[in-house]
C-alpha positions as CSV (number, residue, x, y, z in Angstrom):
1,X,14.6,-3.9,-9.8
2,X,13.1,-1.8,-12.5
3,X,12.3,-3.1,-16.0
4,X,12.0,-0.6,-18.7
5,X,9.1,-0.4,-20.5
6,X,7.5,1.4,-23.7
7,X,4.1,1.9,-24.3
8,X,1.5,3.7,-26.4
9,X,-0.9,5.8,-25.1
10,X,-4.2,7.6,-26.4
11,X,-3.3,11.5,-26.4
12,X,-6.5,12.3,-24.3
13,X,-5.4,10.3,-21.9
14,X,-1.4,11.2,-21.8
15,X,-3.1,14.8,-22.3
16,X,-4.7,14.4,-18.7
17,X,-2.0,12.5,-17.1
18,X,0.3,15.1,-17.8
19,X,-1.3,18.2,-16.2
20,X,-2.6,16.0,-13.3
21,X,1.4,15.4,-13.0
22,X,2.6,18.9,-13.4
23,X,0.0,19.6,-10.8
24,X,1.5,17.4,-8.5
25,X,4.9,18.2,-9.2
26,X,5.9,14.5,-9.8
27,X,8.1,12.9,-12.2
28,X,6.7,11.0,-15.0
29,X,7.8,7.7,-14.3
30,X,6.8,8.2,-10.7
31,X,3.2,9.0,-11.6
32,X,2.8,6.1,-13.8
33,X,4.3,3.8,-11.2
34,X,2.0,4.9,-8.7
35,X,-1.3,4.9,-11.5
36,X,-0.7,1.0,-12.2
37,X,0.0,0.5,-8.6
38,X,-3.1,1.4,-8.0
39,X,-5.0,-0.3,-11.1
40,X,-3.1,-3.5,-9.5
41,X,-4.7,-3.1,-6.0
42,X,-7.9,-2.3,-7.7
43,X,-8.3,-5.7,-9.8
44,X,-6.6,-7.4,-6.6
45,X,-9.4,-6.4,-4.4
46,X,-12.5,-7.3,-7.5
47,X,-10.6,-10.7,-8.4
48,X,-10.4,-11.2,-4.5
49,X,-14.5,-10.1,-4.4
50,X,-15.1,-12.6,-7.4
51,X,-12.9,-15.5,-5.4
52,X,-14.5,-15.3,-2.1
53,X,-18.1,-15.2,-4.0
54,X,-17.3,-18.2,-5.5
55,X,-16.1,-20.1,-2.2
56,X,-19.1,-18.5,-0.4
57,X,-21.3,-19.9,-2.9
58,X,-19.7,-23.8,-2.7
59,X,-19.9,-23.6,1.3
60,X,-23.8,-21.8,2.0
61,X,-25.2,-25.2,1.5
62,X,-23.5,-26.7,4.4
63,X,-23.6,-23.2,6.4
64,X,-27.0,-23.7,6.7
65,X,-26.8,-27.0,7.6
66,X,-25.0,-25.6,10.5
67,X,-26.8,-23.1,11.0
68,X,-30.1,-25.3,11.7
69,X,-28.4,-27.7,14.3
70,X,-27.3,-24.8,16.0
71,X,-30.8,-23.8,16.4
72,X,-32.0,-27.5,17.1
73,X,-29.7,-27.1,20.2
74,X,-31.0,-23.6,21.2
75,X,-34.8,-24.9,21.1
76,X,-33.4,-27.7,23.2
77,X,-31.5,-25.6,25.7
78,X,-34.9,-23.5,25.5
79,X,-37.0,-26.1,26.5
């Protein structure tokens, strides 16, 4: 379903999204779906790259942890 929308923009940047449109030879509404369509994906991916930061963060206490038994039982394979 589409929802209408109206919106202001500065007139450098309608200026520029204009003849990048005409270039293309695509509707207006079409361009500007696919421009915030790909603003979305954009903060998707950085908002992703913040969450799994954070996670990493709370868990690389206990990875470590993990880490050092594994090597515990290499040395004692080893020896």
């Amino acid at each position: 379903m589409s929802k209408a929308l109206s919106l202001k923009l500065k007139a450098a940047v309608f200026r520029e999204a204009e003849q990048i449109r005409r270039r293309r030879g695509r509707p207006r509404n079409t361009y500007f779906n696919e421009a915030i369509e790909v603003y979305n994906k954009l903060w998707r991916r950085k908002l992703l790259k913040k969450a799994l930061a954070e996670e990493s963060a709370l868990v690389a206490g206990d990875s470590m942890e993990v880490l050092h038994a594994f090597e515990m039982i290499e040395d004692d394979l080893i020896d």
